[in-house]
N, CA, C and O of each residue as an XYZ file, in Angstrom:
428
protein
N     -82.760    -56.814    170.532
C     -81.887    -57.327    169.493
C     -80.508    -57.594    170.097
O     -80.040    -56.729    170.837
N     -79.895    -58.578    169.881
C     -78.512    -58.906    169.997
C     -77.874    -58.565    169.329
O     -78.050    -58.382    168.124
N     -76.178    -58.247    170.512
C     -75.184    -57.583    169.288
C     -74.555    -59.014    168.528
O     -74.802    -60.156    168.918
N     -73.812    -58.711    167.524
C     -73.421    -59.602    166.971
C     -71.702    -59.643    167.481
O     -71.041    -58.617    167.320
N     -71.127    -60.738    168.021
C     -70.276    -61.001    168.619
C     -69.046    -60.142    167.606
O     -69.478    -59.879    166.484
N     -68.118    -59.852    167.777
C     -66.525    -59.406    166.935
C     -66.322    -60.377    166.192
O     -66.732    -60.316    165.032
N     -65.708    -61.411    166.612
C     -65.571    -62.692    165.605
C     -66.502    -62.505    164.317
O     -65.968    -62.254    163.236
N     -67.300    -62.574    164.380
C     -68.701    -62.744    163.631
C     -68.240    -61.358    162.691
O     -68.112    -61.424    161.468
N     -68.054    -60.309    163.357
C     -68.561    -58.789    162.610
C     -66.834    -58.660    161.954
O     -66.652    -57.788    161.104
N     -65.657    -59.520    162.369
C     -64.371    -59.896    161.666
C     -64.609    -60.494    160.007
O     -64.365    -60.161    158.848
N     -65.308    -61.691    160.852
C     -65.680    -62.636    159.445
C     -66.161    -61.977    158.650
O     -65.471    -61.863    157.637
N     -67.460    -61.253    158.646
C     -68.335    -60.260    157.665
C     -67.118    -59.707    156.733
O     -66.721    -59.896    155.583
N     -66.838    -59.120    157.576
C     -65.563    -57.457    156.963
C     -64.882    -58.379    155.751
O     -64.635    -58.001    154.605
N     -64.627    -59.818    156.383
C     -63.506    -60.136    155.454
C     -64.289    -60.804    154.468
O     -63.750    -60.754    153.362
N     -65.318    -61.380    154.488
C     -65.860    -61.762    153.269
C     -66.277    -60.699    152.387
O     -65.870    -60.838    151.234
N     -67.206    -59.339    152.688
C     -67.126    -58.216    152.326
C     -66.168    -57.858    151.149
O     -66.041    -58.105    149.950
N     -65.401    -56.950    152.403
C     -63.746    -56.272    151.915
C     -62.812    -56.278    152.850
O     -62.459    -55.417    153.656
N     -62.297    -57.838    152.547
C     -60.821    -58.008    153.170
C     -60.013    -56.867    153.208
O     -59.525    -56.964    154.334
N     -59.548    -55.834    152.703
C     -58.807    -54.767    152.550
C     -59.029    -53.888    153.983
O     -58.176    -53.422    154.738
N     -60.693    -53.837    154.074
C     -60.903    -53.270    155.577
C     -60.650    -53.595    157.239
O     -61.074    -53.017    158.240
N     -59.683    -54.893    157.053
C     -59.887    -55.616    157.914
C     -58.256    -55.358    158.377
O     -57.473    -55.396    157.428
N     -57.756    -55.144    159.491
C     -56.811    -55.125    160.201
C     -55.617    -56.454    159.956
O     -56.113    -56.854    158.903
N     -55.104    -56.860    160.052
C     -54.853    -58.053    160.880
C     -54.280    -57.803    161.835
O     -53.952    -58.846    162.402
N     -53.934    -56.850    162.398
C     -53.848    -57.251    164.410
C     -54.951    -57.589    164.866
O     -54.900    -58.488    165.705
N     -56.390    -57.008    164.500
C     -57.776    -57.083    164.863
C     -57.419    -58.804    165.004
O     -57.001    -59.392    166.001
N     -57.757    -59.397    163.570
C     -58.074    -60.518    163.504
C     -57.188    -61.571    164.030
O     -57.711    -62.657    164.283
N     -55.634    -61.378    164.278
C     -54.534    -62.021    165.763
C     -55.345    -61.990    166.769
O     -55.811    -62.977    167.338
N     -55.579    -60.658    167.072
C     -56.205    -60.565    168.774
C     -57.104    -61.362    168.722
O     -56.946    -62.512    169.133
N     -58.421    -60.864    168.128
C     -59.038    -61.913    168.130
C     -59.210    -63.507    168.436
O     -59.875    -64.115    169.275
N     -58.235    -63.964    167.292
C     -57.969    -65.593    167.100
C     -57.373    -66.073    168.649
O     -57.445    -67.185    169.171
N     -56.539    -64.354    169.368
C     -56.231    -65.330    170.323
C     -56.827    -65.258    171.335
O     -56.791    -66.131    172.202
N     -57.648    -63.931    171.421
C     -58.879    -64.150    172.709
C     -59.412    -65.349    172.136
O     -59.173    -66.403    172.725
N     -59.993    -65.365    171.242
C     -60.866    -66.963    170.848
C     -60.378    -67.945    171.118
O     -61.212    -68.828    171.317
N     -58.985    -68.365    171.274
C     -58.143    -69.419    171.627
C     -57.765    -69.563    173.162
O     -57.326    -70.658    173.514
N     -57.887    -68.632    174.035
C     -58.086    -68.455    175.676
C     -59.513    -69.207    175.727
O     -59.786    -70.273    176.279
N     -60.223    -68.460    175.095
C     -61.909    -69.365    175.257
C     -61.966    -70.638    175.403
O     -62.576    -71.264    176.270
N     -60.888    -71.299    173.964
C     -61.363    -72.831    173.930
C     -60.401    -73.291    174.667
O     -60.539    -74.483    174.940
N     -59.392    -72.741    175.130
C     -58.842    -73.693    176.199
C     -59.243    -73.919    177.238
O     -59.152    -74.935    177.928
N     -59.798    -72.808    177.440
C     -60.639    -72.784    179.122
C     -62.081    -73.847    179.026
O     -62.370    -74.595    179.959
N     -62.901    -73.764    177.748
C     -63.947    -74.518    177.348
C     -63.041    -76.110    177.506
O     -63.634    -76.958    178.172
N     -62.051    -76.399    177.087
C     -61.651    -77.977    177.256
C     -61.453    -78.197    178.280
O     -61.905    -79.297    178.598
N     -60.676    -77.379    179.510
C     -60.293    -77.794    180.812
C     -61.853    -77.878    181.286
O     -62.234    -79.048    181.248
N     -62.795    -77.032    181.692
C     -64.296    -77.198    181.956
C     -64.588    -78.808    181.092
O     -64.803    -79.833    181.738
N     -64.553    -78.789    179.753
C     -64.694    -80.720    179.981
C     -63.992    -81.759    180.454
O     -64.467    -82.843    180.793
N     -62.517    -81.339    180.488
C     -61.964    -81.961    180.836
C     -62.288    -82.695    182.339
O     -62.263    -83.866    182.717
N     -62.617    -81.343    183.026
C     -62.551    -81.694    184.623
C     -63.621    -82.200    185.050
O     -63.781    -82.803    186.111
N     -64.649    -81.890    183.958
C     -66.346    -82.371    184.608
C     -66.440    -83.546    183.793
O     -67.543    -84.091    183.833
N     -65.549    -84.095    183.043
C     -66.096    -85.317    182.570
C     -66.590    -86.777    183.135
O     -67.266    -87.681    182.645
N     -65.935    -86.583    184.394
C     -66.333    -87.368    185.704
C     -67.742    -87.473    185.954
O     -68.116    -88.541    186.438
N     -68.909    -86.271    185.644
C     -69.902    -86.009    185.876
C     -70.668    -86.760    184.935
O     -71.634    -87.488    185.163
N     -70.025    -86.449    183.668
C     -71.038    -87.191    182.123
C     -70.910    -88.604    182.418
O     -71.838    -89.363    182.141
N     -69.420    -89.192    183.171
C     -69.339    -90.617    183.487
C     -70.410    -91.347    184.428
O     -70.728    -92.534    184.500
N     -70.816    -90.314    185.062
C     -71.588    -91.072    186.450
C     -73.366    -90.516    186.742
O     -74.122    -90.526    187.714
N     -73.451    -90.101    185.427
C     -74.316    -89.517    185.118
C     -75.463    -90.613    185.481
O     -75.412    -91.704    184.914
N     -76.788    -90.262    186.679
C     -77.972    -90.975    186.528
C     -79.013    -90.820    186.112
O     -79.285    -89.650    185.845
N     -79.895    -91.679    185.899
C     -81.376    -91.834    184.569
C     -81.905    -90.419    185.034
O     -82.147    -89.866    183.961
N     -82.203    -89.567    186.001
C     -82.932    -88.129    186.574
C     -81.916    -87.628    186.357
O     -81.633    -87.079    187.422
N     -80.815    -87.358    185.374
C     -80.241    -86.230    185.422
C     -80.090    -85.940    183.728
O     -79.855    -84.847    183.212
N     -80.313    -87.356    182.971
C     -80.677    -87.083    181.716
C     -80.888    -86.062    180.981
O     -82.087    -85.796    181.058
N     -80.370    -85.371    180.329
C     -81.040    -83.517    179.484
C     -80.656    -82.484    180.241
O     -81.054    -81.340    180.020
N     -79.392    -82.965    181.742
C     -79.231    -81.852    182.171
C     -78.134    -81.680    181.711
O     -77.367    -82.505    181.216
N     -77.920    -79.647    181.989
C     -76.277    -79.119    181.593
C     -75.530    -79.529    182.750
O     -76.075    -79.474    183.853
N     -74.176    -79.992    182.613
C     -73.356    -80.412    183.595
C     -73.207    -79.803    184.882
O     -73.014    -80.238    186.018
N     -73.403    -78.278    184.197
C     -73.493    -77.471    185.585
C     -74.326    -77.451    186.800
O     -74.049    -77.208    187.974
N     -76.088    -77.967    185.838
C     -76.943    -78.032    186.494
C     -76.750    -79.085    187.922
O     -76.942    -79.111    189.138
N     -76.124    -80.050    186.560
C     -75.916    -81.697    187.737
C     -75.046    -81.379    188.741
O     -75.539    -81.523    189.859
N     -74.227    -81.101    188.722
C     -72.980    -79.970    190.176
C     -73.706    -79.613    190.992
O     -73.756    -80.114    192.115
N     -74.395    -78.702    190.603
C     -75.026    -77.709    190.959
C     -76.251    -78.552    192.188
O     -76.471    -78.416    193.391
N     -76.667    -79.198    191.380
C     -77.994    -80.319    192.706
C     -77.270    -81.291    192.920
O     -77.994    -82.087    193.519
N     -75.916    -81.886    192.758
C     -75.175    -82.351    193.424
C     -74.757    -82.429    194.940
O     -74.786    -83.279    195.830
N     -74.315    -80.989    194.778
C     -73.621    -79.921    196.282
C     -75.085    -79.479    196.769
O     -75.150    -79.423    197.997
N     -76.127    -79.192    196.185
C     -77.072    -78.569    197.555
C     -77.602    -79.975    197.675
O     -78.724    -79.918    198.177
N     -77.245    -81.200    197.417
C     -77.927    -82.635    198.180
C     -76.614    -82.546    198.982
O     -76.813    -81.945    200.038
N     -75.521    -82.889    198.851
C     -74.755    -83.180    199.626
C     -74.934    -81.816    200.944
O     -74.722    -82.234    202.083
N     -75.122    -81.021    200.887
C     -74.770    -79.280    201.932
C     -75.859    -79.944    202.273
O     -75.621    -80.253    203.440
N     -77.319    -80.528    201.898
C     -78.691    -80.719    202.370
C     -78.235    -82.384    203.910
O     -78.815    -82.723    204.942
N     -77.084    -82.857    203.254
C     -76.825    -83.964    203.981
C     -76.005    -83.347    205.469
O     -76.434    -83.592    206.597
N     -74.810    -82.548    205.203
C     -74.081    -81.674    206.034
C     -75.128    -81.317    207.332
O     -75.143    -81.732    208.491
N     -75.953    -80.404    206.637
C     -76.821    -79.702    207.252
C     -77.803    -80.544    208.386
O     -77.949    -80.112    209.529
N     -78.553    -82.004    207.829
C     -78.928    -82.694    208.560
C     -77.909    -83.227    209.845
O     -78.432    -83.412    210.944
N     -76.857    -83.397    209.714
C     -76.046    -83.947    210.459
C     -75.964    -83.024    211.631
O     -76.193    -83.417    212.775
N     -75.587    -81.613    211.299
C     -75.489    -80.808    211.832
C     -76.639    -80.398    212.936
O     -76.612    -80.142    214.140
N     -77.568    -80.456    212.020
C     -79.333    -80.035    212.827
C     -79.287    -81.255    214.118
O     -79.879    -81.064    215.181
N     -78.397    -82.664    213.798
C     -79.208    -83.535    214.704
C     -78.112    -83.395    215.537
O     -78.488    -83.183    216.689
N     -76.779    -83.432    215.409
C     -75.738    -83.915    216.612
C     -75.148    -82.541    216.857
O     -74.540    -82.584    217.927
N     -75.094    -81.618    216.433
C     -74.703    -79.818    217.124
C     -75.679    -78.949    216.062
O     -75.312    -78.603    214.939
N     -76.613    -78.750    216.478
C     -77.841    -77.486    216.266
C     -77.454    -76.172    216.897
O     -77.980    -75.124    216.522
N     -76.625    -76.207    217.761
C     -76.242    -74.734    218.358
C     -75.268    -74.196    217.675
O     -74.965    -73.050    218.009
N     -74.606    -74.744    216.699
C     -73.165    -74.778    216.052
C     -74.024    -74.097    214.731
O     -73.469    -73.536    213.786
N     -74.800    -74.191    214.810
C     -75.799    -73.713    212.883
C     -75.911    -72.310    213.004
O     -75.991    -71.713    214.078
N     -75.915    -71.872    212.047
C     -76.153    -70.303    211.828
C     -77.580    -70.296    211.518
O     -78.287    -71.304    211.551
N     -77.997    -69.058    211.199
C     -79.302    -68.885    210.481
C     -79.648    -69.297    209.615
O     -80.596    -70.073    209.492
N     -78.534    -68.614    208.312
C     -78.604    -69.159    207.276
C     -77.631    -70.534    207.215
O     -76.892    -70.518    206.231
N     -77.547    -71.239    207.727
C     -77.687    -72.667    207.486
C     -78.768    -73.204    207.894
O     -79.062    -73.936    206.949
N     -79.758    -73.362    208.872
C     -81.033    -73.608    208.899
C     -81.811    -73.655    207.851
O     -82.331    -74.669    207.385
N     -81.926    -72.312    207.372
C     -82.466    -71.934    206.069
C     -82.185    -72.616    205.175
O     -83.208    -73.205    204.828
N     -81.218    -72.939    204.474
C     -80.721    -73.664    203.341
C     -81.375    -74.645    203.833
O     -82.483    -74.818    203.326
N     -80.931    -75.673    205.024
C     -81.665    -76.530    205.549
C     -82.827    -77.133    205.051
O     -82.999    -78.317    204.762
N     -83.641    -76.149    204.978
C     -85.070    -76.286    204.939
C     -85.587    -75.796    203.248
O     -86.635    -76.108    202.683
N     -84.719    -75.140    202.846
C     -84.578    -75.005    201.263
C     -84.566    -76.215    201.095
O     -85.631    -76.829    201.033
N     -83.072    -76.997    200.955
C     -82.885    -78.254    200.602
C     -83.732    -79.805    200.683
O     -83.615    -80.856    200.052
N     -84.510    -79.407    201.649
C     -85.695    -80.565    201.970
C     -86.006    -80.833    201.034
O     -86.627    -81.894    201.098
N     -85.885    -80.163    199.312
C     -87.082    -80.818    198.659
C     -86.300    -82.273    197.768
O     -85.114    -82.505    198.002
N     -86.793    -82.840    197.139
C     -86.183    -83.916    196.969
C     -85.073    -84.073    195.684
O     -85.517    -83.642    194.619
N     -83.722    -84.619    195.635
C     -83.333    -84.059    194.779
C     -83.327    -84.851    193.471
O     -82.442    -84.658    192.637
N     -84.227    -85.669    193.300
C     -84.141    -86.341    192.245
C     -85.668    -85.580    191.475
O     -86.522    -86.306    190.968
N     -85.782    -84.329    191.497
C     -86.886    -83.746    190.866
C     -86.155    -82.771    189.539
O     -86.875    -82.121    188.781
């Protein structure tokens, strides 16, 4: 079972019995909740570049996802470069990733 978030168990109280309800509780609150959505707009703000350039295989994904197989195609490109013109310069685990990354990224 999930807890039920503060916000949520705020709202209750006050539809309830407002009388039980603080209001510093419900300040703090409003303004942790208001740190949230600012931070939630800068995150669209900055990835909106992503929703712009968005291609037909990335359709239904979360933005993060698309980042996310973005950078291991591009590290998958790094890595080739690396393997062909300085291979002695690679670590282990860059090999590895290496060979992680082989698979194709439009899957």
């Amino acid at each position: 079972m999930t807890v039920k978030p503060y916000l949520l168990h705020l709202a209750d109280q006050l539809d309830s019995d407002p009388a039980e309800v603080f209001p510093s509780e419900i300040s703090n609150e409003l303004r942790r909740l208001y740190q949230v959505e600012l931070a939630f707009n800068e995150w669209l703000d900055k990835t909106e570049w992503v929703q712009e350039t968005c291609q037909y295989y990335e359709f239904g994904l979360h933005r993060a996802d698309v980042l996310k197989r973005r950078i291991e195609y591009l590290q998958s490109k790094i890595d080739s470069l690396m393997l062909e013109f300085c291979p002695e310069e690679m670590t282990k685990e860059q090999l590895e990733n290496w060979t992680k990354n082989q698979k194709r990224y439009f899957k």
